[in-house]
C-alpha positions as CSV (number, residue, x, y, z in Angstrom):
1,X,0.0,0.0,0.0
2,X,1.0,3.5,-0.5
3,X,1.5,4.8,3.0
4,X,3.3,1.7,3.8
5,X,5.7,2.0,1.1
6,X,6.4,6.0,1.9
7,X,6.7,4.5,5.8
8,X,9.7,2.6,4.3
9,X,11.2,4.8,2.6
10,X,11.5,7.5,5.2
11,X,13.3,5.1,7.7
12,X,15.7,4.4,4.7
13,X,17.1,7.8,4.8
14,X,18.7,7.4,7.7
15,X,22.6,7.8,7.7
16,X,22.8,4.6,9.0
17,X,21.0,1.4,7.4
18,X,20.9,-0.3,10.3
19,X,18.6,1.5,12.0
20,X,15.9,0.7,9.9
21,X,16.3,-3.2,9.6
22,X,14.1,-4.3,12.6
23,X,11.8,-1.5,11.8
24,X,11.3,-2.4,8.2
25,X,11.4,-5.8,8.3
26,X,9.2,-7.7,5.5
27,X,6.2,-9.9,7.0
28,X,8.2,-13.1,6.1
29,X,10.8,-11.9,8.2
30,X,9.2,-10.9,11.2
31,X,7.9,-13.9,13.6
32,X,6.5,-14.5,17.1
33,X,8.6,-15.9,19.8
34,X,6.8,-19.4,19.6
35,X,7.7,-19.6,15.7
36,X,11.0,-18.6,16.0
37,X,11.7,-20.8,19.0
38,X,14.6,-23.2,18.0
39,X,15.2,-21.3,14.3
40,X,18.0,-19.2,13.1
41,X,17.0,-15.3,13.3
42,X,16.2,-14.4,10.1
43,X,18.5,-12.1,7.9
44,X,17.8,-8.7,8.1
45,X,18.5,-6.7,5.0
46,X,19.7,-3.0,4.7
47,X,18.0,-0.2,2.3
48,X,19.1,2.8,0.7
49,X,16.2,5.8,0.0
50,X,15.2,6.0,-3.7
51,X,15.4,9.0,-5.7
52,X,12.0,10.8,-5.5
53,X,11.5,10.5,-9.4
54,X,11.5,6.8,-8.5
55,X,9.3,7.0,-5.9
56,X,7.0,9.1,-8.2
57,X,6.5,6.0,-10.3
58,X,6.4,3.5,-7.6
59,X,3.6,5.4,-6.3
60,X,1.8,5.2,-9.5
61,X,0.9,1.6,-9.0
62,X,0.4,2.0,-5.1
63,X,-3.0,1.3,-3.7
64,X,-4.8,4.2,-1.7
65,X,-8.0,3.8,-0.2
66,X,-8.0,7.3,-1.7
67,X,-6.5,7.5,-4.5
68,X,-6.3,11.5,-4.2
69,X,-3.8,10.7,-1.5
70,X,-1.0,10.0,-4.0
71,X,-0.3,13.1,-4.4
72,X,0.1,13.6,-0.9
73,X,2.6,11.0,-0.1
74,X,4.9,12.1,-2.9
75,X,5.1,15.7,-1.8
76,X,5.5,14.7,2.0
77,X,8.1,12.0,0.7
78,X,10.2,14.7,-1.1
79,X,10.2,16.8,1.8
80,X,11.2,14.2,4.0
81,X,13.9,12.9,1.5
82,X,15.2,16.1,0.5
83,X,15.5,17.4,4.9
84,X,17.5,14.0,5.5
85,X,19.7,13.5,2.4
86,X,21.1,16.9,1.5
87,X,22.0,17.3,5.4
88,X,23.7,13.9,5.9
89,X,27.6,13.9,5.7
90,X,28.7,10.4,7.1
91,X,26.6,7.4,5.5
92,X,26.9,3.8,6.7
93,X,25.0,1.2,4.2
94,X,25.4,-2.8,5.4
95,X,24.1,-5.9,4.5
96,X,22.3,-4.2,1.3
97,X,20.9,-7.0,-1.6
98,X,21.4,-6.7,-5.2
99,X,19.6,-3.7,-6.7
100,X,20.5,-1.1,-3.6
101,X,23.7,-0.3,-5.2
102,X,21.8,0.7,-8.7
103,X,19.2,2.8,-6.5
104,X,21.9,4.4,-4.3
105,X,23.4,5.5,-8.0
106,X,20.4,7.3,-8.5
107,X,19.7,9.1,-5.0
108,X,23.9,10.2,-4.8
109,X,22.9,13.4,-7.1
110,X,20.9,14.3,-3.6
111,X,23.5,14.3,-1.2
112,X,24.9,17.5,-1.2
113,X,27.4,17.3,2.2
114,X,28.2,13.7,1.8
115,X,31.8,13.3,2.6
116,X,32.2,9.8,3.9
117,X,30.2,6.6,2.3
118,X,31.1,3.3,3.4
119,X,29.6,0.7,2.0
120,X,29.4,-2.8,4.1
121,X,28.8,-6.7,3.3
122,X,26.3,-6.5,0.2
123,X,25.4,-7.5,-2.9
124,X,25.9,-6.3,-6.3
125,X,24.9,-6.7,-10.3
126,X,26.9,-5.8,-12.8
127,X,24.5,-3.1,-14.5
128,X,24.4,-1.8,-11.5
129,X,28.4,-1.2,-10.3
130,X,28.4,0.0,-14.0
131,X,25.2,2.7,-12.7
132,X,27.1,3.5,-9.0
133,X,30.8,4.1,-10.7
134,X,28.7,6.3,-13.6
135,X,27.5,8.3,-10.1
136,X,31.3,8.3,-8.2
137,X,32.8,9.4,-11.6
138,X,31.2,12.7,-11.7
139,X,30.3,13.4,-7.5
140,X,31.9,16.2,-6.1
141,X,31.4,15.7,-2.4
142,X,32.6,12.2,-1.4
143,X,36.4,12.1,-0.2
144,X,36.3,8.9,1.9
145,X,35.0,5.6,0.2
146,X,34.7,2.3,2.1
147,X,33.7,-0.4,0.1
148,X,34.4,-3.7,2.4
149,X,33.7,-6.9,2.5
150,X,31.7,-7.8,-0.3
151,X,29.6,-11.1,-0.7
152,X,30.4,-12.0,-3.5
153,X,33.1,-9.7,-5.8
154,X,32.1,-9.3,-9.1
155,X,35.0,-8.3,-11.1
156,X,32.6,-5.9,-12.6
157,X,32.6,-3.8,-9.9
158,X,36.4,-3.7,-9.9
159,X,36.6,-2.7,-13.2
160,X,33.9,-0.1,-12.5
161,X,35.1,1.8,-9.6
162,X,38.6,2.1,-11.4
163,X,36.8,3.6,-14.1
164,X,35.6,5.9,-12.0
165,X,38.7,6.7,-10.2
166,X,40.0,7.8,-13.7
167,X,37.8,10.4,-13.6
168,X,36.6,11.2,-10.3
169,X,37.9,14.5,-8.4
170,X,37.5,14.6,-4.8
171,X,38.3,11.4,-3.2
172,X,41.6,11.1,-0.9
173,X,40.6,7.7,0.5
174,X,39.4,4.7,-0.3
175,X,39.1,1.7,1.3
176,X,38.9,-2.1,-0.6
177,X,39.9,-4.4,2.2
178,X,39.1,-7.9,2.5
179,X,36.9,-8.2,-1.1
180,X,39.3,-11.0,-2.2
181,X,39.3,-9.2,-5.7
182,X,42.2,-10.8,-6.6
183,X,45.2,-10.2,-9.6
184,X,42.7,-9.0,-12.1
185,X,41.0,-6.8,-9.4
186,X,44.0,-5.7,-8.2
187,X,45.1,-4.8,-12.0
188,X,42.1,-3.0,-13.0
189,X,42.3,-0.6,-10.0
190,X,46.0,0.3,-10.1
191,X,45.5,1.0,-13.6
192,X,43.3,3.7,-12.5
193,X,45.7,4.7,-9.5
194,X,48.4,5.8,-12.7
195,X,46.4,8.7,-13.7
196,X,44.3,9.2,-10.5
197,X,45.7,12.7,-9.3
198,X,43.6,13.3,-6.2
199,X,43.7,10.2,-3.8
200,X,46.4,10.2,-0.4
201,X,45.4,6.7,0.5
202,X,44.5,3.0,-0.6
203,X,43.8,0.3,1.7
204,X,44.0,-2.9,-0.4
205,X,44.7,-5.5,2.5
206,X,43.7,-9.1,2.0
207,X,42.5,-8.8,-1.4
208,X,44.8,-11.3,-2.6
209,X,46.2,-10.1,-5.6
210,X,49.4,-11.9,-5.4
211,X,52.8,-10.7,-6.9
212,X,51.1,-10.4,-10.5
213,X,48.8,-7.4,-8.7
214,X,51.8,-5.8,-6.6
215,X,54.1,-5.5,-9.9
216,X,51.0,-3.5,-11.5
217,X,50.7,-1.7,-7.9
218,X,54.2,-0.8,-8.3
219,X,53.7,0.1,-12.1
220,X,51.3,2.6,-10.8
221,X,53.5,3.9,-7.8
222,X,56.3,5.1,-10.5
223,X,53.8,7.0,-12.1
224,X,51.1,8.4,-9.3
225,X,52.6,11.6,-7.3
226,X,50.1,11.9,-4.7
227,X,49.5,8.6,-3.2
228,X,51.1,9.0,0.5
229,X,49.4,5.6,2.3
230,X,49.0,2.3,0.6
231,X,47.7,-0.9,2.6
232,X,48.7,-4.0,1.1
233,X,48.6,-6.7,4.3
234,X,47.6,-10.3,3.4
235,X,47.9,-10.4,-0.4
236,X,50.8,-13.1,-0.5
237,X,52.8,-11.4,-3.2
238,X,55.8,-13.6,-2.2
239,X,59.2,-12.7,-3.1
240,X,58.6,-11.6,-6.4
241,X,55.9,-9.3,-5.2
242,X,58.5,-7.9,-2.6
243,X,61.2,-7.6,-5.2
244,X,58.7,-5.3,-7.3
245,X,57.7,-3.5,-3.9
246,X,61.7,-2.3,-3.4
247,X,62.1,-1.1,-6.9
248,X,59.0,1.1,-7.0
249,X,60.1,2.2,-3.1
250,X,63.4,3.6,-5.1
251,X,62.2,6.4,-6.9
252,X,59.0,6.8,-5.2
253,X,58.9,10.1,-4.0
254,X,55.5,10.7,-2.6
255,X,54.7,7.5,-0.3
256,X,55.1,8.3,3.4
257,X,53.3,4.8,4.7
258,X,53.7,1.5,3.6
259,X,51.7,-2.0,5.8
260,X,53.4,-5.2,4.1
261,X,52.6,-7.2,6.8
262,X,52.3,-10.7,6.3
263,X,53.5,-11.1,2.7
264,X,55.8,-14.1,2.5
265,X,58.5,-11.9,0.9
266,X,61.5,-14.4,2.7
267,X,65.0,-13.2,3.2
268,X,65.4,-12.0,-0.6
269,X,62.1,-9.9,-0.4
270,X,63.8,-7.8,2.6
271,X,67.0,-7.2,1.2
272,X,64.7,-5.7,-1.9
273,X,63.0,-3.5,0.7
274,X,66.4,-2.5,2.0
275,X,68.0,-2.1,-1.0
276,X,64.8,0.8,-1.2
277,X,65.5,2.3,1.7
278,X,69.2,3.2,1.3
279,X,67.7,5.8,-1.9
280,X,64.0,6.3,-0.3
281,X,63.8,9.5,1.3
282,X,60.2,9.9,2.2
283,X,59.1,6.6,3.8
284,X,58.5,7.4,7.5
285,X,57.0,4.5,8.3
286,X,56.9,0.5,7.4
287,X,54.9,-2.8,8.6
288,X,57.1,-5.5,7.4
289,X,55.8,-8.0,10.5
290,X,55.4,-11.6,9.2
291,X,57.3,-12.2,6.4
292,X,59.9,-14.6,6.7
293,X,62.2,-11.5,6.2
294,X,65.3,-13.8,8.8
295,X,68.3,-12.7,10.0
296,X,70.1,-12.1,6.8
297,X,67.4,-9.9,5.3
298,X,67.0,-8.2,9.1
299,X,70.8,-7.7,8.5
300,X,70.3,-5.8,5.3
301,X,67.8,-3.6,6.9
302,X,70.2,-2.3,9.4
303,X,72.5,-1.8,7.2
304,X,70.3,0.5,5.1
305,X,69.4,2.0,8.5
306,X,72.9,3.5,8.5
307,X,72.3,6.2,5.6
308,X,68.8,6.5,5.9
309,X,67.3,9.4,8.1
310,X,63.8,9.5,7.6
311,X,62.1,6.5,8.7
312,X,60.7,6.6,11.8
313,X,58.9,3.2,12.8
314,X,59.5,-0.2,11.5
315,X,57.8,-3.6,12.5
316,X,59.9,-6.5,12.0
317,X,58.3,-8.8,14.9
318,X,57.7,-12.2,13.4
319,X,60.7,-12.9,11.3
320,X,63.3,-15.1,12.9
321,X,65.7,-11.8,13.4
322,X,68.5,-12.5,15.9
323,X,67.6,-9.8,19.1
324,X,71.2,-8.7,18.2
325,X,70.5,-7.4,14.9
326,X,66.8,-5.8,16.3
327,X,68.6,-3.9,19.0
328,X,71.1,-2.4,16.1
329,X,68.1,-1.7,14.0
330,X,66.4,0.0,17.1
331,X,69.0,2.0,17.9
332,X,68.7,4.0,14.2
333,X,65.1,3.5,13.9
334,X,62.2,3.4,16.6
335,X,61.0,-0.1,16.3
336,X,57.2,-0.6,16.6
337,X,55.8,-2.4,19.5
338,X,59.4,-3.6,20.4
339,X,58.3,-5.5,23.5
340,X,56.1,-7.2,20.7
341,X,58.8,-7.8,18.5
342,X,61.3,-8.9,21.4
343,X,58.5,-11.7,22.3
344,X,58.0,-12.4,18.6
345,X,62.1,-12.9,17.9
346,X,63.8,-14.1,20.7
347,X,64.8,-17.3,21.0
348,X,62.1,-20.0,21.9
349,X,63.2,-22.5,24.8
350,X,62.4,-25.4,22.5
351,X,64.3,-27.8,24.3
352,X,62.4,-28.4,27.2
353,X,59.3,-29.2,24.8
354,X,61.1,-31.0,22.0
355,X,61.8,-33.3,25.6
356,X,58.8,-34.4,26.2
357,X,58.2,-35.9,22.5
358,X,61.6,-38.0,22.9
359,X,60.2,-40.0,25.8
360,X,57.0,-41.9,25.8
361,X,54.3,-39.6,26.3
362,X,51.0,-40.0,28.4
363,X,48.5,-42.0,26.6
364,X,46.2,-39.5,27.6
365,X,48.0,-36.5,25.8
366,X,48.4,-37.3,22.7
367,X,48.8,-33.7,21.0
368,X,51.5,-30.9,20.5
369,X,51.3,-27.3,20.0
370,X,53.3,-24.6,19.0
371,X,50.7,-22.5,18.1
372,X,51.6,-19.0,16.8
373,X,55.5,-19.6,17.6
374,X,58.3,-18.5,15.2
375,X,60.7,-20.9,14.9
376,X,63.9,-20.8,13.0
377,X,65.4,-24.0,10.5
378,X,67.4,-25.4,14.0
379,X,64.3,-25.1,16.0
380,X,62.1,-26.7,13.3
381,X,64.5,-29.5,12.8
382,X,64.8,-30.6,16.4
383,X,61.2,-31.0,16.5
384,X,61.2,-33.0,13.3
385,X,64.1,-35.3,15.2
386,X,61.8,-35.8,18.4
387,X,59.2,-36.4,16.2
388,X,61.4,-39.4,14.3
389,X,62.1,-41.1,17.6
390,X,58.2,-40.5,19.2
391,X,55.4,-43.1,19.1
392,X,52.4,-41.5,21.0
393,X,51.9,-38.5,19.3
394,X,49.0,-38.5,17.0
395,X,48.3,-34.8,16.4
396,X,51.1,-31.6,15.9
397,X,49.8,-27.9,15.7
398,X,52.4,-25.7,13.9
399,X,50.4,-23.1,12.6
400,X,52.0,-19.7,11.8
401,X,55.3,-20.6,13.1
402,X,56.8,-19.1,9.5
403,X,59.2,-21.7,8.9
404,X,59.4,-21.6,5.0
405,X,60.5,-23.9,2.9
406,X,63.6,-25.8,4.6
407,X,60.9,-26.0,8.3
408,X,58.7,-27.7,5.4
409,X,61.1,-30.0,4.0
410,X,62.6,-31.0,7.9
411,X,58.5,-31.7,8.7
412,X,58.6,-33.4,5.3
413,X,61.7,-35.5,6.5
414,X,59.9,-36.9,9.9
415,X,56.7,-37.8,7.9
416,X,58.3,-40.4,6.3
417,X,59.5,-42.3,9.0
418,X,56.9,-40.9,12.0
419,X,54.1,-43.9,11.9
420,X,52.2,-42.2,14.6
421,X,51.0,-39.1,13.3
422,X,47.6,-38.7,11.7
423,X,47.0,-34.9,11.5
424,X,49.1,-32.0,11.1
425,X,48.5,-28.5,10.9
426,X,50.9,-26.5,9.0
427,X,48.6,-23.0,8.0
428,X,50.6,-19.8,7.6
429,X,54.1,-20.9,7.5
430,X,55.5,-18.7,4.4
431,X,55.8,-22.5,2.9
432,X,56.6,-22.2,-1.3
433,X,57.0,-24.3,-4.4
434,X,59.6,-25.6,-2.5
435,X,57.9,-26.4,0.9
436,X,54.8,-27.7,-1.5
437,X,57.0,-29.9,-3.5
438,X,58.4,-31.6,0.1
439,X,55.1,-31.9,1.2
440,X,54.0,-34.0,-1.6
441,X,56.7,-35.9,-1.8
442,X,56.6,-37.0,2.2
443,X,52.9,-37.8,1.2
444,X,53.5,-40.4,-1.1
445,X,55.1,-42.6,1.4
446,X,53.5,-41.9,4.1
447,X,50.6,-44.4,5.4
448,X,49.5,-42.9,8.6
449,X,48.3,-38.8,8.3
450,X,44.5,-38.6,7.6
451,X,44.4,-34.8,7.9
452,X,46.6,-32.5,6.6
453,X,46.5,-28.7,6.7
454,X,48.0,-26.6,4.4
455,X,46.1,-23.3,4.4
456,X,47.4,-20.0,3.4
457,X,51.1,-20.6,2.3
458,X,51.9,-19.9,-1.3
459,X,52.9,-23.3,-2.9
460,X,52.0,-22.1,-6.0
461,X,51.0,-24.3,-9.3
462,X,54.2,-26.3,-8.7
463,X,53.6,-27.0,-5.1
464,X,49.9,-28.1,-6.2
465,X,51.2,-30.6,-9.2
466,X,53.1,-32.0,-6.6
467,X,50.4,-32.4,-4.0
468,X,47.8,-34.0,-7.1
469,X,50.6,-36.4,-7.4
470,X,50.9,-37.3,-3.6
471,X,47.2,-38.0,-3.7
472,X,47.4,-40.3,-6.9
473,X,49.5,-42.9,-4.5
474,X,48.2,-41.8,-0.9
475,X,45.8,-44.2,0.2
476,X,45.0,-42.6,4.2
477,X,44.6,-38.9,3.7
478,X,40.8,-38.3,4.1
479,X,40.8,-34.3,4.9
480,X,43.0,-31.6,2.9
481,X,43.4,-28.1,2.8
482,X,44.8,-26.1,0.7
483,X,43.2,-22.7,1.0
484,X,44.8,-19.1,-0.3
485,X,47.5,-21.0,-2.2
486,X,47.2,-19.7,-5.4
487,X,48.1,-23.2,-7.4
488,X,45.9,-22.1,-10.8
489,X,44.0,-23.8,-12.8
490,X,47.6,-25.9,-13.8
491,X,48.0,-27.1,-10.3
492,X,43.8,-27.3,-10.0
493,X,43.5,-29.5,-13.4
494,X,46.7,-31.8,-11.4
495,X,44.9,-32.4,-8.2
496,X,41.6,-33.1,-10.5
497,X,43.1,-36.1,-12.3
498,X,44.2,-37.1,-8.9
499,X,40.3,-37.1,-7.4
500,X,39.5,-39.7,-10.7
501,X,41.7,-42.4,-8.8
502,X,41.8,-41.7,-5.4
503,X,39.8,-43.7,-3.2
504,X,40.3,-42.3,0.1
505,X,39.6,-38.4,0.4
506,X,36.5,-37.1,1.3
507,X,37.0,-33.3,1.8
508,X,39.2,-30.9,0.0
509,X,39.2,-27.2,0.6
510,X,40.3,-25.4,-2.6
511,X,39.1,-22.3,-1.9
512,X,40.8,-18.4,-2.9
513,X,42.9,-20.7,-5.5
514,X,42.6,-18.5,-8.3
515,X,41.5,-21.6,-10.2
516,X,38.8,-20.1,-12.5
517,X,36.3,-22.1,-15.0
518,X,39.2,-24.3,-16.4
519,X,40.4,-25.7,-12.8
520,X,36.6,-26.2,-11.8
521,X,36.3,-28.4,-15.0
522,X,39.1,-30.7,-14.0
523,X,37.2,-31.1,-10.2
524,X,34.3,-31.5,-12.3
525,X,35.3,-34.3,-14.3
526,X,36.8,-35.9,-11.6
527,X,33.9,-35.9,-10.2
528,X,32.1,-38.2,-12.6
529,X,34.3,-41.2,-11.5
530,X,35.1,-39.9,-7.9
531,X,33.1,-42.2,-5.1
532,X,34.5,-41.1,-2.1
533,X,34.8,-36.8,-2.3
534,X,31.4,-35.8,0.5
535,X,32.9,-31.8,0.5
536,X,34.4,-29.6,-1.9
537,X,35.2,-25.6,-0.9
538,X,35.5,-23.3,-3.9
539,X,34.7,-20.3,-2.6
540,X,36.3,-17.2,-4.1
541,X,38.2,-19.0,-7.1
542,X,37.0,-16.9,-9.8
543,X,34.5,-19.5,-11.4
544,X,32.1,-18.4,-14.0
545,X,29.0,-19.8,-15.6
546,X,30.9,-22.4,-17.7
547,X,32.9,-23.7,-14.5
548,X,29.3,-24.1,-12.9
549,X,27.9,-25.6,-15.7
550,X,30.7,-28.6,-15.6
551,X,29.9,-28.9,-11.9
552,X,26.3,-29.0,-12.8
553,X,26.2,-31.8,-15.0
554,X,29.0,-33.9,-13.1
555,X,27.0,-33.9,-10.6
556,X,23.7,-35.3,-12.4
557,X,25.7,-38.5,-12.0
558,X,27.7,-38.1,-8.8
559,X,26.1,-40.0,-5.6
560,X,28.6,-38.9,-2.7
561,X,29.4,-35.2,-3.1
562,X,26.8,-33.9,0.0
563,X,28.7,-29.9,-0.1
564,X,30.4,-28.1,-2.7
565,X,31.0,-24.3,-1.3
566,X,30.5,-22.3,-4.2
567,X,30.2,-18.7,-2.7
568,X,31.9,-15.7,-3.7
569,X,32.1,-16.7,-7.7
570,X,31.3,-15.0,-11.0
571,X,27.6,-17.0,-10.9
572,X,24.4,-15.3,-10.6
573,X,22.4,-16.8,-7.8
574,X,19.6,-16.9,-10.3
575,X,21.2,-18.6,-13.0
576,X,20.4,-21.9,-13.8
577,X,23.3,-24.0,-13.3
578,X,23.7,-22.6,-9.6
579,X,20.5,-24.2,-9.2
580,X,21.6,-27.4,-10.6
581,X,23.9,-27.4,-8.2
582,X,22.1,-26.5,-5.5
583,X,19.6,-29.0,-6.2
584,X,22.1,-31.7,-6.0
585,X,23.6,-30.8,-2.9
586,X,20.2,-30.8,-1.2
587,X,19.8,-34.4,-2.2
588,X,21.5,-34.6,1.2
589,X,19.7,-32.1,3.4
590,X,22.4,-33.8,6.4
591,X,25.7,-32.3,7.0
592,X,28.8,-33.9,5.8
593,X,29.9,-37.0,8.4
594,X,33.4,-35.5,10.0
């Protein structure tokens, strides 16, 4: 009804979209306490206001009990619209489903003082990003974008907002963390950032764009001369990414701020950075925490410390540098958080615990952690030679220790001859090809791991050939994970022909692989002769309609497959191989056994 719709729309004004979920919620949403008793709350969905011209033709085919009351409603709508919008500076829009973004395009005209929109956790279609990055292009009010989060990033919007950038002449921040946009993402908008003449700061953290996306950053730094801030935390651009980051750093002459925090850059990705900061003579401050950098590269910094005068903080905790060569480093530059760093870097007492794995162990504790605990090659290795000689312990917990690629290939050592183990949990460990390569190999031998862990290192498509290869032989392994590795389709299509013959794995976590529709087509076949896979993640990995479509019909014949994570792809919900899929998946309404 009329009224009701007007209702609606003058909550949505609000700065704040938030503030009108509860209020506005849809009949079908809103339920009494003995309905809802035992039930997940429902979802309750943001809203932008709509443009009065809009609201002039929803109103058109509104019922009134009088229909003389139209008229009414739209004037008092305008009013209300016009008092709220033109006034509001700082807007806050969450949660928001496809079609908001296209209708926020067409109500940004109104907001005369807006100087900060940040746009939260929503949906978007690609006529639409096209619509809001028409709308940023040409605004003359906004300088702080936020645009975080997203559920699913279409690579149209990417390309869209650096468009926009191109043009647009007011914005001096903008924020893109955590939309896993990835190298093409991260292309498209430092394209923009080369001709972009009016933004101070960029926050692309955990976007994954790999080194492919920091070489194209770096393109853009040699060319932009007013960027001052750039956020680039959590991408794993890896060596070669670090490499790229020193050379732009050399003739840079504008960037004052700089947050590579974990990176995986290694030894040869610091000296790159301090090879940069020997000529650099505007940097004041750098987050290098997490990276592998070791002593040799921590050696390098100092050294570049010595003619240096203008950095002021650096954060090295993290990276297996000797306290020796941090208290030189802190005596020419204030280190950040250096009680942090000194509890990050110091030497663990891994003796006393490497002890207890040498003698027989309690039946009743039957696990080891070193949760969170940076451990150099000698540290890694006498855990590796406890674990050679122990025969209780079932489960190991080495997650972020950043050992690299010789920790890896010690760990990869003891697997071969430890017949006790059955999971091990090696996430975040700056582990390469290298470390992959080792892993795969200790995996064809081995007879006693069922669960292995593998998350966000960066084996790369060479680390993932050789884990499809492990899993051709390995006959025990029921759970792996391989997430934020970017192995490619090539290391995707690999691990595919693996899943035709193995008989033993159940789940596989593939997700933020950077595998695309050609990588999905390999799980896909696979699938058509695979009897044991229950779970399959490939979330964020850049799949399109054709991918789907191979998933789709491999699955028409496929009797085990109870999950496949598909969120965050290039497939409209709507489209009608999700639904295949879908439909498949709910031929098992249960959730996967463990």
């Amino acid at each position: 009804r009329g009224w009701c719709k007007a209702e609606v729309e003058w909550s949505s004004a609000r700065s704040h979209s938030e503030q009108n979920r509860w209020i506005d919620a849809p009949e079908s949403q809103q339920r009494n306490e003995e309905e809802s008793e035992g039930e997940q709350e429902p979802e309750l969905l943001g809203k932008v206001p709509m443009a009065p011209e809009i609201f002039e033709k929803e109103m058109s085919s509104a019922a009134f009990t009088h229909r003389s009351d139209a008229e009414e409603v739209k004037k008092l709508q305008f009013k209300v619209f016009l008092q709220k919008v033109s006034e509001c500076e700082e807007a806050l829009l969450g949660l928001l489903p496809e079609g908001q973004l296209g209708q926020l395009a067409k109500a940004l005209p109104y907001f005369k003082k807006l100087r900060v929109l940040r746009l939260r956790d929503f949906k978007v279609g690609r006529a639409e990003a096209g619509e809001f990055a028409k709308a940023l292009a040409s605004n003359q009010t906004i300088r702080e974008l936020e645009i975080r989060a997203l559920r699913r990033f279409d690579l149209g919007l990417g390309h869209a907002i650096a468009e926009a950038l191109k043009t647009n002449s007011t914005l001096t921040s903008i924020n893109l963390e955590d939309n896993h946009m990835g190298e093409e993402g991260g292309k498209a908008i430092c394209e923009a950032l080369k001709t972009n003449s009016t933004l101070t700061s960029i926050s692309l953290k955990d976007n994954h764009i790999y080194d492919e996306g920091a070489q194209a950053i770096c393109e853009a730094l040699r060319c932009n001369s007013t960027l001052t801030s750039v956020n680039l935390e959590e991408n794993q651009i890896g060596v070669e990414g670090g490499k790229a980051i020193g050379q732009a750093l050399k003739t840079n002459s504008t960037l004052t701020s700089i947050d590579l925090k974990d990176n995986g850059m290694g030894e040869e990705g610091g000296k790159a950075i301090a090879e940069a900061l020997r000529s650099n003579s505007t940097l004041t401050r750098i987050e290098l925490t997490f990276n592998g950098i070791g002593s040799e590269g921590g050696k390098a910094i100092c050294e570049a410390l010595k003619t240096n005068s203008t950095l002021t903080s650096i954060n090295l905790a993290g990276n297996f540098i000797s306290e020796q060569v941090l208290a030189k480093i802190q005596k020419r530059c204030r280190l950040a958080a250096p009680e942090a760093a000194k509890a990050w870097t110091g030497r663990v007492r891994i003796e006393a615990l490497t002890q207890k794995l040498k003698v027989l162990c309690n039946p009743s504790e039957l696990s080891f952690e070193f949760e969170w605990c940076p451990l150099d090659v000698a540290q890694v290795k006498a855990i590796c030679e406890a674990l050679m000689r122990n025969s209780t312990v079932t489960s190991i917990n080495l997650t972020w220790c950043s050992m690299g690629d010789e920790g890896a290939e010690a760990i990869c050592v003891a697997l071969k001859s430890n017949s006790t183990l059955t999971s091990i949990d090696l996430r975040l460990n700056d582990m390469g090809s290298e470390g992959g390569k080792a892993i795969g190999e200790a995996l064809k031998t081995n007879s006693k791991v069922t669960s292995i862990n593998l998350a966000r290192n960066v084996i790369r498509v060479e680390g993932g050939k050789a884990i499809g290869e492990a899993l051709k032989t390995n006959s025990t392994l029921t759970s792996i994970d391989l997430e934020q590795n970017n192995i490619r389709d090539e290391g995707c299509k690999a691990i595919g022909k693996a899943l035709k013959t193995n008989s033993t794995l159940t789940s596989i976590n593939l997700e933020q692989n950077n595998i695309r529709d050609e990588g999905c087509k390999a799980i896909a076949e696979a699938l058509k002769t695979n009897s044991t896979l229950a779970s399959i993640n490939l979330q964020l990995c850049g799949i399109g309609l054709e991918g789907a479509e191979a998933l789709a019909e491999a699955l028409k014949s496929n009797k085990t497959v109870r999950e496949i994570k598909l969120f965050g792809n290039d497939i409209p919900e709507e489209c009608e191989q999700a639904w295949a899929v879908r439909r498949a998946r709910e031929r098992f309404p249960k959730p996967c056994p463990p």
